[in-house]
C-alpha positions in Angstrom: 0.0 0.0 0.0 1.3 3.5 -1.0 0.2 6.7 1.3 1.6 9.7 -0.7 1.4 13.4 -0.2 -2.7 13.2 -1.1 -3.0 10.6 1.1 -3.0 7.8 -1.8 -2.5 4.7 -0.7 -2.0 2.3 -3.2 -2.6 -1.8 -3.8 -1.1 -2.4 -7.7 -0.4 -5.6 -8.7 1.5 -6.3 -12.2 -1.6 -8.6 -13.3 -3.2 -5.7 -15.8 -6.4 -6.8 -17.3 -7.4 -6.0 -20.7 -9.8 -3.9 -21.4 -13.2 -4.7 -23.8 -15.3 -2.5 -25.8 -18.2 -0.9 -23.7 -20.2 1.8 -24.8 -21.5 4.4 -21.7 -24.9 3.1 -22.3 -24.5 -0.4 -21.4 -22.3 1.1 -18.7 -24.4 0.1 -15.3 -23.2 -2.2 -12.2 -24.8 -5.5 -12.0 -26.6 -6.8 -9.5 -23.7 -8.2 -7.5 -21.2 -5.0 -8.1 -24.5 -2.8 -6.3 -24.7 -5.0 -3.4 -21.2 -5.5 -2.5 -20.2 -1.3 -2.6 -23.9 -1.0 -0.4 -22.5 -3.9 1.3 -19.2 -2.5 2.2 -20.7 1.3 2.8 -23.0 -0.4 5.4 -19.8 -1.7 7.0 -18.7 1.3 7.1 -21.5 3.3 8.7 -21.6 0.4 11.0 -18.0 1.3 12.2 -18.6 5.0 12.5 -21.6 4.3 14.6 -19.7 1.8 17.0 -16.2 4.8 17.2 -19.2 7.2 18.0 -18.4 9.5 15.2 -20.4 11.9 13.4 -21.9 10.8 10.6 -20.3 12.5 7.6 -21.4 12.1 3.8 -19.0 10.0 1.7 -16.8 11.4 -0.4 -16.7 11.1 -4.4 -16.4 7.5 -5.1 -15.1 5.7 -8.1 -15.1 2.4 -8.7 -14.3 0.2 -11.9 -14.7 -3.3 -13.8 -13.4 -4.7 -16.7 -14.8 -2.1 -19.1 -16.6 0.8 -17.1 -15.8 3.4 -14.7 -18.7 3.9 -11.8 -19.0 7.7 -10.1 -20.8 9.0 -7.6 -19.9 12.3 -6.3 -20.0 13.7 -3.0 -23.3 13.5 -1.0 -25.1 11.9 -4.0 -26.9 8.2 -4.2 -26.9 8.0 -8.0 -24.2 6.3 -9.7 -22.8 7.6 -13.4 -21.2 4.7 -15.7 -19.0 5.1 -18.8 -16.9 3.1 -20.4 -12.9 3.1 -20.0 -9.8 1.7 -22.1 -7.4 0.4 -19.5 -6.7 3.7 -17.8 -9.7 5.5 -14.9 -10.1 9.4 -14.9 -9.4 9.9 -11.3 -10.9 13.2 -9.5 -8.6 15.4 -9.3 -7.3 15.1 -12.7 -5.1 12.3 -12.6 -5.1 8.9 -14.0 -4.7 5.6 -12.9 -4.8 1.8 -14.7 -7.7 -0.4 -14.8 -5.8 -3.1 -12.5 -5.7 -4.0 -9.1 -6.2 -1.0 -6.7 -7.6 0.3 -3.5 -6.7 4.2 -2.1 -7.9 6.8 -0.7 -6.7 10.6 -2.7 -7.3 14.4 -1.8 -7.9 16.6 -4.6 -5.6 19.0 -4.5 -7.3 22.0 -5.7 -10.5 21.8 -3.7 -9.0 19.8 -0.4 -12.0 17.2 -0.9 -10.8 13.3 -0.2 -12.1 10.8 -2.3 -12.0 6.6 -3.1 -11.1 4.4 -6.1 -11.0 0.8 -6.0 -11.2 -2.0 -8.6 -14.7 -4.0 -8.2 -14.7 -7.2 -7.1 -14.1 -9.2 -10.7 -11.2 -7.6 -11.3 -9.6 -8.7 -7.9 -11.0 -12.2 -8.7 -9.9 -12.4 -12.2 -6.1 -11.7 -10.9 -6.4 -14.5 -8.9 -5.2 -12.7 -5.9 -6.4 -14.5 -2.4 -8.1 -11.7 -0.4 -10.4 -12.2 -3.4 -11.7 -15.7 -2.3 -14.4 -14.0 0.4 -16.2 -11.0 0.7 -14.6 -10.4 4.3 -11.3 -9.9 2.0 -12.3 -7.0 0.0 -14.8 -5.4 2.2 -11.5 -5.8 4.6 -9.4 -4.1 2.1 -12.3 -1.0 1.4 -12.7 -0.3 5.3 -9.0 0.3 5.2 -8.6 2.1 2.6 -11.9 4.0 2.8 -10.9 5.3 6.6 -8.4 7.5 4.8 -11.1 9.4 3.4 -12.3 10.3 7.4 -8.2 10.8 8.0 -7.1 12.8 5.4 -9.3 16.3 6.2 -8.1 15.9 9.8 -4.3 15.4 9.6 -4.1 17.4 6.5 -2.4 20.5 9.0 -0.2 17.9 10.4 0.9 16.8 6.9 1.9 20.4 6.4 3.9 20.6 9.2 6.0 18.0 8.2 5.8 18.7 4.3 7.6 21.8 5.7 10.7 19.4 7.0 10.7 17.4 4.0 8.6 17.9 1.0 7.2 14.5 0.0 8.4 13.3 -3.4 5.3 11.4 -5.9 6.2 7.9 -4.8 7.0 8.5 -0.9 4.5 6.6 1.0 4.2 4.7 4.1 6.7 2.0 3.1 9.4 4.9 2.1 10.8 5.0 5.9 11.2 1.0 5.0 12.5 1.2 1.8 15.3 3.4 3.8 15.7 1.9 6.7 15.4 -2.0 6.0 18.6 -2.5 5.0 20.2 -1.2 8.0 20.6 -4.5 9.8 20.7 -2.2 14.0 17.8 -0.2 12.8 15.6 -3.3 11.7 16.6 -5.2 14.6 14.8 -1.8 17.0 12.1 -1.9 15.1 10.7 -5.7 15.1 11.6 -5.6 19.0 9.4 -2.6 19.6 6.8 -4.1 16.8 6.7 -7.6 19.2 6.3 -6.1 22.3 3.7 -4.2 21.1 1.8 -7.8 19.9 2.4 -9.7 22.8 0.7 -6.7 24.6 -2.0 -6.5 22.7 -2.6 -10.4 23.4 -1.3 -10.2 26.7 -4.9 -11.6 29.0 -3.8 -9.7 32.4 -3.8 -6.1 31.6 -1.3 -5.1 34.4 1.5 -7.2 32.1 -0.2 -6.1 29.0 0.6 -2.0 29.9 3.9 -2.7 30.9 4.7 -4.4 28.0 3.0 -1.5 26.0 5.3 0.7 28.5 8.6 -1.0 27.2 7.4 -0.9 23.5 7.0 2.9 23.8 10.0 3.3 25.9 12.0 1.3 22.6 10.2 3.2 20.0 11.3 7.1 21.3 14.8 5.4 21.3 14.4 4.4 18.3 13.4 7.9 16.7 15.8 9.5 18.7 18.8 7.7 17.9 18.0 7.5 14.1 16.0 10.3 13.2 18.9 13.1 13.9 20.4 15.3 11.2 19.4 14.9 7.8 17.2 12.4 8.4 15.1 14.0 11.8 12.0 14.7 8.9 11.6 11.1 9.3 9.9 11.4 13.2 7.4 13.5 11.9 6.2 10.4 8.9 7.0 8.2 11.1 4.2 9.1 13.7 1.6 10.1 10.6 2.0 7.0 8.9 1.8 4.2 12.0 -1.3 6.4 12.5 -2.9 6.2 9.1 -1.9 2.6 8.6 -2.5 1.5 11.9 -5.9 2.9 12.1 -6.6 1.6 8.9 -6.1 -1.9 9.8 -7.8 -1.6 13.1 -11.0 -0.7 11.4 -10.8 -3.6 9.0 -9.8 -5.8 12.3 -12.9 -4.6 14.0 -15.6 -5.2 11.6 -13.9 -8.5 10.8 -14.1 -9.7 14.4 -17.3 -7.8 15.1 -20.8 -10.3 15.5 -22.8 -7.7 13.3 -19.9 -7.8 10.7 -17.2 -10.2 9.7 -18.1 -12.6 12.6 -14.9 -14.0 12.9 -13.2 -14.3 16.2 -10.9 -12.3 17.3 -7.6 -14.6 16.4 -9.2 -15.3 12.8 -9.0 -11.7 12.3 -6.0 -10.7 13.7 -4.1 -13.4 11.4 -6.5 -12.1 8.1 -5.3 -8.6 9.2 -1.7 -9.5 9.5 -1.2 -11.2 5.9 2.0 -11.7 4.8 3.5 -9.5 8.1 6.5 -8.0 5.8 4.9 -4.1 5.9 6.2 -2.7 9.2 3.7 0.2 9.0 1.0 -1.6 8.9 2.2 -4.9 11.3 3.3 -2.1 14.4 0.0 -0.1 13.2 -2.0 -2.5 14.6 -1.0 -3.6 17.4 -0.8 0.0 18.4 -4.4 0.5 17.8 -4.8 -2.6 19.6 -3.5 -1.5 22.7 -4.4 1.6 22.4 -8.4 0.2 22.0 -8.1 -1.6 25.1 -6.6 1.1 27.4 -7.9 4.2 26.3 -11.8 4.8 26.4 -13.3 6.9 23.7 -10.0 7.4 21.8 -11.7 7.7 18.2 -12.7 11.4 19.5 -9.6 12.0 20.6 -8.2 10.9 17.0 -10.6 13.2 15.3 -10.6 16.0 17.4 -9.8 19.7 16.1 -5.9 19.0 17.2 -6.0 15.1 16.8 -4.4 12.8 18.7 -1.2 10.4 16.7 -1.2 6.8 17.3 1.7 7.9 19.4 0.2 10.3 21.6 -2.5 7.5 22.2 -0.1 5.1 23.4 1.2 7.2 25.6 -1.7 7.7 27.4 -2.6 4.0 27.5 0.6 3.2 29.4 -0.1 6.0 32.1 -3.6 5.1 32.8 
């Protein structure tokens, strides 16, 4: 997943799909597209109500198959189909292929947020395994579709640290990986503080389960203290935005998988859909942060949206000093 400066967040897979010959007439989601984006915006309402957040009208969405590109703008219900060859007409100008995707974008000239993401077939047709269940790709949208909710809020904080380091087209969450993973010290910090962190948030007796979230703290200001001096101290800043983005992200997913009026699965089942392959770091320490952070600090989705919101970090912070 790719988080850029407009708060894209990307899934692309090589797999490109042909496109065939549709003409804008013929251009109207079946039966099964309609109920899985209803489906998956029901999800979503449902996790609003349950963070007790105001209910906000979605964004602009867009959504494409095979052949057509689906619109609905901003506070609208009605859908607007028209026929695509291989590349979408995204919001704010841009384009993007007809393949594999999921993110969340902010256009630029009006500071709106909005969606894109490939409809089901296309997921399906790349063979891909989230693709096997409907939990997978509604999973994947609640993610991706929390960004919209994000983007508005931390937009200021963005700017702050845009004014450190201005973000280049392809920086995204994993840049601060693609940096840092080959440094054998720094990788070693990081999967410490990202384990202590998951054994606290399984941890059954809560006294064990703060201090452990106390020591995965403690390691993780070390961490951005000893290597986020100099030339690379812009780094602290995308550091805290992007465990926040990605870690909320996932928790949202995590809860409506797990929840009895959503996904249904237990708890474990979800955690391990969640987790995947558990090579993103942003995502993997993301979690677990929200995790802990869900258990020890009541009310915290107010907190995160607030006019000054609350980082990931700041939450943990207060979940080890309660």
């Amino acid at each position: 997943m790719k988080l850029m400066l407009r708060a894209l967040i990307l899934i692309a897979f090589a797999a490109l799909l042909a496109p065939s010959s549709a003409s804008a007439a013929a251009c109207t989601m079946t039966k099964a597209e309609r109920h899985w984006i209803d489906s998956s915006l029901g999800a979503w309402r449902h996790m609003e109500r349950r963070m007790e957040l105001p209910r906000q009208s979605s964004p602009t969405i867009v959504l494409f198959n095979r052949s057509c590109r689906f619109e609905r703008r901003a506070g609208q219900t009605a859908w607007a189909g028209e026929a695509h060859k291989g590349t979408i007409r995204l919001p704010d100008g841009g384009r993007a292929p007809a393949q594999v995707t999921s993110f969340a974008g902010n256009n630029e000239k009006t500071g709106e947020p909005f969606f894109v993401m490939a409809l089901p077939s296309i997921w399906t047709a790349a063979k891909l395994p989230i693709a096997r269940t409907p939990l997978g790709l509604t999973g994947v949208f609640l993610h991706e579709f929390s960004h919209t909710r994000q983007t508005p809020v931390l937009a200021p904080v963005f700017q702050a640290a845009g004014r450190l380091h201005k973000m280049e087209d392809d920086f995204s969450d994993d840049s601060l990986q693609k940096q840092f993973q080959g440094n054998a010290a720094y990788a070693a910090e990081a999967q410490r503080e990202r384990d202590l962190l998951w054994a606290a948030a399984i941890e059954l007796d809560p006294i064990k389960a703060r201090d452990l979230a106390r020591q995965a703290l403690v390691a993780m200001e070390a961490r951005q203290k000893r290597w986020f001096v100099g030339p690379n101290a812009y780094w602290k800043a995308y550091d805290d935005l992007f465990l926040t983005m990605e870690g909320f992200g996932q928790w949202v997913a995590y809860a409506w998988l797990s929840d009895p009026k959503g996904g249904g699965l237990s708890g474990e089942a979800a955690r391990q859909r969640m987790r995947g392959s558990r090579k993103w770091w942003s995502q993997e320490e993301g979690l677990a942060m929200f995790l802990v952070i869900n258990r020890f600090v009541p009310h915290w989705p107010q907190r995160a949206f607030a006019v000054r919101p609350a980082q990931g970090i700041d939450l943990l912070r207060e979940a080890v000093a309660r």
